[in-house]
C-alpha positions in Angstrom: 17.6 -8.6 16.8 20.5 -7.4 15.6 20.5 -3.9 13.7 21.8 -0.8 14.3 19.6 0.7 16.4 20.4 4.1 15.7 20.2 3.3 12.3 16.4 2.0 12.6 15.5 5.2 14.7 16.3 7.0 11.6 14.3 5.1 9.1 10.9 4.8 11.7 11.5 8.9 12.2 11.6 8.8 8.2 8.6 7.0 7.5 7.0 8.8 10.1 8.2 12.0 8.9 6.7 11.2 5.8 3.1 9.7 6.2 2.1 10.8 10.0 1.1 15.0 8.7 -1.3 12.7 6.3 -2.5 9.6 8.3 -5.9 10.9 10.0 -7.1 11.6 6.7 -6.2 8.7 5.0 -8.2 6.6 7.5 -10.9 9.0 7.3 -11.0 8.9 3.4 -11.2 5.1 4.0 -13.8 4.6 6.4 -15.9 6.4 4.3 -14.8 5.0 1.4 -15.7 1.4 2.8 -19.4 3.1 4.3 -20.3 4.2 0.8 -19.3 1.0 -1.0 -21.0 -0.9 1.8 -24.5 1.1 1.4 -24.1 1.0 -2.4 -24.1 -3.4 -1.8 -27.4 -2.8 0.2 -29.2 -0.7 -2.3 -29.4 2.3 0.2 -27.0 4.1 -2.4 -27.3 3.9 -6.0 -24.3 3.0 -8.0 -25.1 5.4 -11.1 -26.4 8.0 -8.5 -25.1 11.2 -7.8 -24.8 10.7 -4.2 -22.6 7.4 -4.3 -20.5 9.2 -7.1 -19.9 12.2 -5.3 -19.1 10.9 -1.9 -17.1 8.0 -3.6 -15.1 10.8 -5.8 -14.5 12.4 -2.3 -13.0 9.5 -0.4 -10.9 7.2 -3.4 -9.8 10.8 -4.4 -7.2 10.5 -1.6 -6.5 7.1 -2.9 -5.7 8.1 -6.3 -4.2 11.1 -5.9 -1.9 10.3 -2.7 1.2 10.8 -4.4 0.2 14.7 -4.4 -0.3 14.2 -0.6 3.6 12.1 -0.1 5.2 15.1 -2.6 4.4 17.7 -0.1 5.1 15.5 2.9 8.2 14.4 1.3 9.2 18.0 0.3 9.1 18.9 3.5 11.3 15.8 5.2 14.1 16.2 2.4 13.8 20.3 1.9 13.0 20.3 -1.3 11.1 23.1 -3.3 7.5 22.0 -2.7 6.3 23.5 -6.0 9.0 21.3 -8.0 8.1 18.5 -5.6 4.4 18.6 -6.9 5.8 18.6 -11.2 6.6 15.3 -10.0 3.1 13.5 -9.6 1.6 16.8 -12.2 3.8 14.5 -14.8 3.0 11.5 -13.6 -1.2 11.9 -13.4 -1.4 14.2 -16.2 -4.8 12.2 -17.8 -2.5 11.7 -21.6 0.3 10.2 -19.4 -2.1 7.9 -17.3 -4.4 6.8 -20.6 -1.5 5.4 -22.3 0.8 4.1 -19.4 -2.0 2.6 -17.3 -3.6 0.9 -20.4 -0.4 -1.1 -21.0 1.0 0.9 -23.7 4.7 1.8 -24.4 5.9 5.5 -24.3 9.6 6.1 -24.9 12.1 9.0 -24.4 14.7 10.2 -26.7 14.7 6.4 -28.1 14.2 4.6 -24.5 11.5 2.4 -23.5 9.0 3.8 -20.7 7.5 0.9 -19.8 3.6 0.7 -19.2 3.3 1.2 -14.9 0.1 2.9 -12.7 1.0 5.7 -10.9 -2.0 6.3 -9.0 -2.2 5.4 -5.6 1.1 4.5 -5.8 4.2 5.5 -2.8 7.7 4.3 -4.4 8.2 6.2 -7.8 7.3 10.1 -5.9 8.9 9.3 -2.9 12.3 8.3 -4.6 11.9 11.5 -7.3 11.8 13.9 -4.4 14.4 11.9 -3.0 16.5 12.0 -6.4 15.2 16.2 -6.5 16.6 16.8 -3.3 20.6 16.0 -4.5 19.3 17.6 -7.9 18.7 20.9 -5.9 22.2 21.3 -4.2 23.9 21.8 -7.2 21.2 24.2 -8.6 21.2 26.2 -5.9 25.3 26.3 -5.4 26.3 27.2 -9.1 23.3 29.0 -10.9 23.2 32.7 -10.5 20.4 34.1 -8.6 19.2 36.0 -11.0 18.1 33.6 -13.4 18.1 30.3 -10.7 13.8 31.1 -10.2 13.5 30.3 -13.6 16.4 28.0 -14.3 16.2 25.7 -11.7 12.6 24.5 -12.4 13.8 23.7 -16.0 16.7 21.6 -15.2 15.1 19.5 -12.1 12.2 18.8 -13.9 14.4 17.7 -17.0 16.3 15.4 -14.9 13.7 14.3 -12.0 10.6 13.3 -14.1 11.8 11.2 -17.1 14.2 9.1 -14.5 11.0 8.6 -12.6 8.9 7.3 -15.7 11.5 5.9 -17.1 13.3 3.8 -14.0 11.4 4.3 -10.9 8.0 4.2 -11.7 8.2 0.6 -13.5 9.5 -0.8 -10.1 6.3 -1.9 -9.1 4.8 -3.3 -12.0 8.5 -5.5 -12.0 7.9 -6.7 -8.7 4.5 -7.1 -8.9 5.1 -10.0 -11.9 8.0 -11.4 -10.6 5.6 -12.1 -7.5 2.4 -13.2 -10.1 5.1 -15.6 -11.8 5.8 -17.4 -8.7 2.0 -17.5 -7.4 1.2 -19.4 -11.2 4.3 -21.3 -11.0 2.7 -22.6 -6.9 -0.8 -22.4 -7.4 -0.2 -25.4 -10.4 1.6 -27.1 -7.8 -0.2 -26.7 -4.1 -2.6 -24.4 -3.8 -2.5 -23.8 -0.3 1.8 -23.2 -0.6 0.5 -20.7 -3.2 -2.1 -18.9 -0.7 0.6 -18.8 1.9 2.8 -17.2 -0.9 0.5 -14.5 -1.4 -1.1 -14.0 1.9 2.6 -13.2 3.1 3.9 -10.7 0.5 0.6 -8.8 -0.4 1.2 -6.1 2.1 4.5 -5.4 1.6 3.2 -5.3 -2.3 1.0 -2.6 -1.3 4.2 -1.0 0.1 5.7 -0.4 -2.8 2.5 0.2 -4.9 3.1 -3.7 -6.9 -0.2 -4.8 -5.8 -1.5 -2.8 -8.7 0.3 -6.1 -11.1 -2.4 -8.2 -9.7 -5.5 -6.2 -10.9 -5.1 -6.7 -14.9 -4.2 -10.3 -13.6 -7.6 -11.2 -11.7 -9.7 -9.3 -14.4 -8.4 -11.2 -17.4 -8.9 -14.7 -15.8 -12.4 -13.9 -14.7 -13.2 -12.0 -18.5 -11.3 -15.2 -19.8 -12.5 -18.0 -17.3 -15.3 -16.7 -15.7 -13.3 -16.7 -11.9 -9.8 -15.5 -10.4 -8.0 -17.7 -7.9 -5.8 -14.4 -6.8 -7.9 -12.2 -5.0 -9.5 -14.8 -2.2 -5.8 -15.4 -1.1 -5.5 -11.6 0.2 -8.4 -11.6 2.8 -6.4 -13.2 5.6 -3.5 -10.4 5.0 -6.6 -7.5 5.4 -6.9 -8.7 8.7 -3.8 -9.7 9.6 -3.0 -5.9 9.8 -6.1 -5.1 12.0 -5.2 -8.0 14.5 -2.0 -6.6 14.9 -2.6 -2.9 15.2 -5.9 -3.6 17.4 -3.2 -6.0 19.6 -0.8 -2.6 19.8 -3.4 -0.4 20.4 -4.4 -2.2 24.1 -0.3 -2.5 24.6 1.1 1.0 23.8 1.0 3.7 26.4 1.5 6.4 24.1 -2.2 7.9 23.7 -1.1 9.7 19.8 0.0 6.2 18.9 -2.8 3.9 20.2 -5.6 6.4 18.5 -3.6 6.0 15.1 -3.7 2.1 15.8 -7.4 1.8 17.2 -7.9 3.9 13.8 -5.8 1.5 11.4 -7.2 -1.5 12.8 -11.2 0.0 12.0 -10.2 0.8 8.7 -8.8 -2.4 7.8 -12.1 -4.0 9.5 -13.6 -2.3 6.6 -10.7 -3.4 4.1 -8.8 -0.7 3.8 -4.7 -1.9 5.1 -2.6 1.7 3.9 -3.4 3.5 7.3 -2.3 0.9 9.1 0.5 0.0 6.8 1.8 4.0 6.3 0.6 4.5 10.0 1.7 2.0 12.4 3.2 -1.7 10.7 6.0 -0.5 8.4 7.9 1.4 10.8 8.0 -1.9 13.1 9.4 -4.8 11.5 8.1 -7.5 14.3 4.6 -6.4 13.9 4.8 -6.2 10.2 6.3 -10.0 10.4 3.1 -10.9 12.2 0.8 -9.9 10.2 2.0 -11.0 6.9 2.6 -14.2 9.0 -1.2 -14.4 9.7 -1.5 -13.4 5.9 0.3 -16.5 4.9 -2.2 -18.6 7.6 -5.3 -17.1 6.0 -3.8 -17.2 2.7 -3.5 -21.3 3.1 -6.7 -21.1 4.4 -8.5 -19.9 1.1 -6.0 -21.8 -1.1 -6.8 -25.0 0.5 -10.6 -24.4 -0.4 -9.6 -23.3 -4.0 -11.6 -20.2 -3.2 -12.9 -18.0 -6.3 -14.4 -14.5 -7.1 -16.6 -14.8 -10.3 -16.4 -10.6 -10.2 -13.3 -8.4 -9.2 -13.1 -7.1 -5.9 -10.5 -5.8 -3.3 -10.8 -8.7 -0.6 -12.5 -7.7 2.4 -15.7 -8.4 4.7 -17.7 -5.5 3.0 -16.9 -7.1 -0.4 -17.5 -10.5 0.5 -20.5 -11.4 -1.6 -17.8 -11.4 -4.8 -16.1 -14.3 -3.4 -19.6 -16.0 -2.7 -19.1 -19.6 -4.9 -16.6 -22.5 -4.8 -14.3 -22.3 -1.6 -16.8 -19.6 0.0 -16.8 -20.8 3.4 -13.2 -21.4 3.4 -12.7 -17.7 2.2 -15.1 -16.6 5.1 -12.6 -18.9 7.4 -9.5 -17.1 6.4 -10.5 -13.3 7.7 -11.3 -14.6 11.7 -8.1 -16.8 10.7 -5.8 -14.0 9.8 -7.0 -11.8 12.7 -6.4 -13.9 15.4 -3.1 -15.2 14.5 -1.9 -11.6 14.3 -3.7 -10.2 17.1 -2.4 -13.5 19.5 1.3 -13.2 17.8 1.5 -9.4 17.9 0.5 -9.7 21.6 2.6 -12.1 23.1 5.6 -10.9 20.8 5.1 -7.5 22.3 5.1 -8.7 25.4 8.2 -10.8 25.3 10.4 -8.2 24.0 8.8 -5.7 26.5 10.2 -8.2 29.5 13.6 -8.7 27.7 13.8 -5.1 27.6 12.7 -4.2 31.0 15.1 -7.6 32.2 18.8 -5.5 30.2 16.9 -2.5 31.8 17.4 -3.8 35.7 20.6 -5.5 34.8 22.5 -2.0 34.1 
């Protein structure tokens, strides 16, 4: 393959840098995320109970709040002051902010459009404001007097950093997200299984950039509207498309630190949760990330060639299952083992070639 290696290193010591400090806990938050919406199915917890709402609280907490967690990690990667870093999600979370934003209503700033986006949960907009704070800073800290810069410098980043993140890097993910939606409709009226491909292949690198969210008001007004969504089946495969291939890494790698991240990522997306292994081990290695959204598109197929349906809205996954229980069921069901095997088999012999080829240049110097 040919990039600049060096170049690469870079990025994967970026990424790393940015969501390794957090990635134990984010599988931790959703394993038990996954347990407590698993018990809640069998009636061991009750929905409306303080138990379930506590201990749910506790783990989706993470979820929603992670762009407090990628601030601080971010801070620190780009040296940036970690108490302006945090203004950054403050602004974007504050509950007025969210009510109006999230809800599909228009803002605007000194006469321009903010357009309606969901910032919780999401990676993009905070990670590219404490990017943008980071060139902010130099200036700040070069030409204001350091006497009044304590005070000063707060003002002016904040002034510049948080309305270009509501106003152009926050919507980035709501514009992908229905660019991607437009396609699916435009393929789904066409061939359903093209249009399960479609989605099973660029749902994870949705989740990426925090456009998944796009789907969500999709799926819940065609199921308030028709009574089923045709969106959400398509995803399963890509679920386990990510476990396949970071359970296929895990028995490869040598490196003990990284195979316990993988066996980790791969558990949690057993339980349908993909951003540990996402954050954690895929998006820093292009070829494995290929695979699985690969085995997405195979799963994805799957589904859409069985016109599978959800009658009530649910995050695709084995624990949720019984939401997808209806037309195209068993096809659904077909698409998880589907999507795991094709990613665990590709990820393994992949690895394995380029391990050769490598170890091949290796003995020919």
């Amino acid at each position: 393959m040919s990039y600049n290696k060096s170049g690469w290193k870079k990025v994967i010591e970026q990424i790393t840098g940015l969501f390794l400090p957090i990635i134990n806990y984010l599988t931790a938050a959703s394993i038990l995320k996954s347990v407590v919406i698993l018990l809640a199915q069998f009636h061991v917890l009750d929905v409306n109970g303080g138990v379930y709402k506590i201990l749910f609280a506790a783990s989706d907490g993470f979820f929603y709040f992670l762009p407090f967690f990628l601030a601080v990690t971010a801070s620190k990667q780009w040296k940036t002051d970690l108490f302006i870093s945090l203004l950054i999600p403050v602004a974007m979370l504050y509950p007025d902010i969210t009510a109006i934003l999230e809800n599909g209503k228009q803002l605007s700033f000194i006469g321009l459009p903010i357009l309606p986006a969901i910032y919780h949960s999401s990676v993009i907009p905070v990670l590219m404001a404490v990017g943008l704070l980071h060139f902010v800073e130099i200036p700040c800290d070069k030409w204001i007097p350091a006497s009044i810069r304590s005070f000063l410098k707060p003002i002016i980043c904040c002034l510049i950093v948080v309305p270009c993140t509501f106003l152009l890097f926050g919507p980035i993910g709501g514009w992908i997200g229905n660019a991607l939606t437009g396609v699916f409709d435009v393929l789904y009226n066409w061939n359903p299984v093209v249009a399960g491909a479609f989605m099973g292949f660029v749902i994870q690198p949705m989740v990426v950039v925090g456009a998944q969210w796009s789907i969500v008001p999709v799926s819940i007004a065609a199921i308030t509207s028709t009574g089923h969504d045709v969106i959400m089946p398509l995803l399963c495969g890509a679920v386990y498309g990510q476990c396949g291939t970071c359970l296929a890494l895990a028995l490869i790698t040598k490196e003990k630190s990284e195979r316990s991240v993988m066996f980790q990522a791969s558990l949690s997306c057993a339980l349908g949760v993909t951003e540990p292994a996402l954050f954690g081990v895929t998006v820093a290695r292009p070829r494995a990330m290929l695979s699985a959204c690969f085995a997405g598109a195979v799963g994805g197929a799957i589904a859409g060639f069985g016109r599978a349906q959800c009658s009530t809205f649910a995050f695709p996954s084995l624990v949720t299952s019984v939401a997808f229980a209806g037309p195209g069921f068993a096809m659904f069901l077909l698409s998880i083992p589907t999507g795991f095997l094709v990613s665990f088999v590709v990820t393994f012999l992949q690895r394995r070639y380029f391990q050769r080829a490598d170890n091949s240049k290796t003995a020919e110097q």
